[in-house]
N, C-alpha and C positions, 0 to 999 in steps of 0.2 A: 459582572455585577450579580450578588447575592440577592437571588429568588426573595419571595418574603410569603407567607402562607395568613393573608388576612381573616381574622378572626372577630373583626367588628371589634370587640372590647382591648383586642389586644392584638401586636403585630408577631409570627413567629418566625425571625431570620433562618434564612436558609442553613447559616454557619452555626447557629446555634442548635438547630432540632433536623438535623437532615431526615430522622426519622418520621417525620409529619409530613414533609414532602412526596412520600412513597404509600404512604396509605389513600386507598380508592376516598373513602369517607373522610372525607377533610375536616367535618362538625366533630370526630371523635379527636383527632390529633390537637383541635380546639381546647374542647372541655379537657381532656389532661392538662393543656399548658397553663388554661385561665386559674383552673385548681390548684395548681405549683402555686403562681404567683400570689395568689391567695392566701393559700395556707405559708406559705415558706419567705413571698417579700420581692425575692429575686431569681434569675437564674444564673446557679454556679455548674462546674461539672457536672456533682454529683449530681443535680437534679433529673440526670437525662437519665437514669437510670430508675427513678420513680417514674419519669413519664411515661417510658417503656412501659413501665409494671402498668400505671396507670390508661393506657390505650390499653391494652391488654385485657384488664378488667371490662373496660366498657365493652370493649367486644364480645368478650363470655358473655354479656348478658343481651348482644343483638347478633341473633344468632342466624334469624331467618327473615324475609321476607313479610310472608305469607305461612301461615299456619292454617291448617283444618286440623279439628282434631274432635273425633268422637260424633259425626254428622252423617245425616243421609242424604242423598240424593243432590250431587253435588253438581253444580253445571259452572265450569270457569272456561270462558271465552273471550281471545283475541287479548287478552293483559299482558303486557310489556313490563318484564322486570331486568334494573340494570346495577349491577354493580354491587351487590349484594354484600355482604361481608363472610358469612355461611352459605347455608340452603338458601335457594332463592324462594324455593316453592317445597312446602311440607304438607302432606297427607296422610294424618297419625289416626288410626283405630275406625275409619270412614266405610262404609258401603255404596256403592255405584258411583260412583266419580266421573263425570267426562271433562277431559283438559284439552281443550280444541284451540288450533289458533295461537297459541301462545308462542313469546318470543322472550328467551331469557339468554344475556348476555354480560361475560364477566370475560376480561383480557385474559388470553391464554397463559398465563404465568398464575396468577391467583390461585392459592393453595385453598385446600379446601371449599369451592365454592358449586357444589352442587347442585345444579341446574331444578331437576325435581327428584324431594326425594318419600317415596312409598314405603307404609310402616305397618302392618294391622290394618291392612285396610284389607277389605274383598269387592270383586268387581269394577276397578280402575282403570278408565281408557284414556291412555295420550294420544292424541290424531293431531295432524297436518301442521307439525310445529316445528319450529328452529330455535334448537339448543346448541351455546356454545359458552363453556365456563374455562378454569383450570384445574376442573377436576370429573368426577361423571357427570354425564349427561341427565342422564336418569339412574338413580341407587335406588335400591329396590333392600328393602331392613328387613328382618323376621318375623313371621307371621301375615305375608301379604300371599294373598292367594286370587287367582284369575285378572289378570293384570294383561291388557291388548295394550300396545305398543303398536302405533301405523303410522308411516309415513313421515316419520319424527327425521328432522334432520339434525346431526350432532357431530359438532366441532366446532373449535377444538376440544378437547377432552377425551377422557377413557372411556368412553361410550358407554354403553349400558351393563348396568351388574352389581 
């Protein structure tokens, strides 16, 4: 028996959109299909190939989690982030940052889903946390400088870099 991926307004069989079935985010494989039906009436073939495009777009534009950006004196403790669809956890252009405690988790297959990732920022410390995405743990971007890394534990994923 053919799955079905309920969307409140609308049901999206297994046989018709296998590609909604495989995304973490189930609200985005949603709004693509509501949108078809919408604009278009029905779904034929071709349509799977807009909704492609169309999950695709929504994703470009949730990219992360959590964002900082351009902040001082930062203190993030014990926040549980899951599932993410990008970066779970972003640190752009910051000064003193402490990420304590934290628990970010995404199945080890997930492309792209970087656990925390460090941008311009100076003086950034992750302590006593469990990272594990399908992709790094901790990415570390251009212009980040004095960055303490303790006790972080990280897997699955390319570890830190």
């Amino acid at each position: 028996m053919a799955r079905v991926l309920d969307c409140g307004l609308a049901r999206i069989p297994a046989r018709v959109a296998p590609e909604a079935q495989r995304y973490d985010n189930k609200a985005h494989a949603c709004m693509a299909y509501i949108i078809i039906l919408q604009y278009f009436g029905q779904w034929t073939k071709d349509r799977y190939y807009i909704f492609k495009v169309l999950i695709f777009l929504v994703n470009l534009f949730t990219v992360q989690s959590l964002e900082f950006s351009n902040s001082n004196n930062i203190a993030i403790t014990g926040l549980a982030s899951l599932n993410s669809q990008l970066f779970h956890i972003v640190i752009h252009g910051c000064q003193n940052v402490k990420v304590q405690g934290v628990k970010v988790s995404a199945a080890g297959n997930s492309p792209n889903t970087d656990g925390i990732h460090v941008q311009s920022s100076t003086g950034v410390a992750i302590l006593n946390s469990r990272i594990g995405t399908g992709d790094d743990c901790v990415s570390i971007g251009p212009g980040t400088s004095s960055l303490w890394i303790e006790n972080v534990a990280c897997g699955p994923g390319h570890g830190i870099r």
